[in-house]
N, C-alpha and C positions, 0 to 999 in steps of 0.2 A: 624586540618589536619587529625587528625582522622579518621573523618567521612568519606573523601573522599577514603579511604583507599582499602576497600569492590567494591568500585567504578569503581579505579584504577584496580584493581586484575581482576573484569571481563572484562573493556575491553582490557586489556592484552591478557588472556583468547580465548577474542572472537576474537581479533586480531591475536593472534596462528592460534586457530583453521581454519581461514579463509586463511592465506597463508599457513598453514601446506597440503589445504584442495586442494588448486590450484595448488600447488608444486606435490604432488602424485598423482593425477588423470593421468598426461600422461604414470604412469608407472602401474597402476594400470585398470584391465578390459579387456574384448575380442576387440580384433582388425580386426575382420573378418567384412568386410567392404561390403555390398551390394547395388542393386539400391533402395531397399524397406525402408535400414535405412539411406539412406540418401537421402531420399524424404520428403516432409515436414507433417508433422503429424498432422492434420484437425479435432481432437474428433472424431479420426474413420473414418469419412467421405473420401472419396476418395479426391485427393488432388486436386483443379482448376488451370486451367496452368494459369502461370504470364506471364506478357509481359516481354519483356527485358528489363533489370534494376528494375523489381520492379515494384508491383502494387501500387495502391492508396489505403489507408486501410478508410473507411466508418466512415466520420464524430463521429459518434454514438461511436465509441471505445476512443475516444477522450474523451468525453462529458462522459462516462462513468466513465473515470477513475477520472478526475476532481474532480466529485460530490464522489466519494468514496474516495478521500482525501480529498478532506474538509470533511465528515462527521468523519472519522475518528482522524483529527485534533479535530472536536469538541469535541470526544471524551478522545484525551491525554488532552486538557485543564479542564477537567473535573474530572481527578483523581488527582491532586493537591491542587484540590480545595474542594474534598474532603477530603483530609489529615487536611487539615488546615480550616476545616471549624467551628470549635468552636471558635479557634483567630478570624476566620474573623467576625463571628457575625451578626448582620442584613446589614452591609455594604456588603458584602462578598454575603448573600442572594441576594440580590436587583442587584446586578453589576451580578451575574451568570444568572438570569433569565432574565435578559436583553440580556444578552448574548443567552440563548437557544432561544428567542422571535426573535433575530434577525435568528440565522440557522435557526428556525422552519420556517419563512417569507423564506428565501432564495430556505428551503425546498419545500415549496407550490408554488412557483412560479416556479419551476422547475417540479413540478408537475403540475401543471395547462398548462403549454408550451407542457407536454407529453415529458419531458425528459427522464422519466423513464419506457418508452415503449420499449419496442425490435423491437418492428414491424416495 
């Protein structure tokens, strides 16, 4: 029970910090309220008017985020596996490279479709 210990303490921690963080914001900061900051913020860009209720957001933001969690998935199953990679041994080898052989496959075929175009 030990070990969990360290565990327990940050997400306590990070559990504080996160309603200590929601709870002071409405008492905290300027309140001077304009049409410029509550317009919606584009990277600059001037903002494009939406229909009522809501535009339709472009396939592509979808398909983007997807593929950036799963690659990132592939990448937390990868740092466990490296902790524990002398126990595991040529078993351990052989089951991870299988594993990147299947994302890298998943990779290229997402590539190859032109997934990872912006255009």
């Amino acid at each position: 029970m030990n070990l969990y210990v360290p565990i327990l303490v940050l997400a306590v921690l990070a559990a504080g910090f996160a309603v200590f963080s929601v709870a002071i914001a409405p008492f905290t900061g300027p309140k001077r309220w304009n049409r410029a900051k509550l317009d919606a913020y584009e990277c600059g860009v001037e903002p494009t008017p939406q229909p009522p209720g809501g535009g339709r957001f472009p396939l592509k933001y979808m398909i983007t985020a997807m593929l950036f969690i799963v690659f990132d998935i592939e990448i937390i199953f990868l740092y466990p596996w490296a902790v524990a990679f002398d126990a595991l041994g040529v078993f351990g080898l052989v089951e991870m490279v299988l594993f990147i052989v299947t994302v890298l496959v998943a990779y290229a075929y997402v590539w190859r479709r032109r997934g990872l175009d912006w255009d």
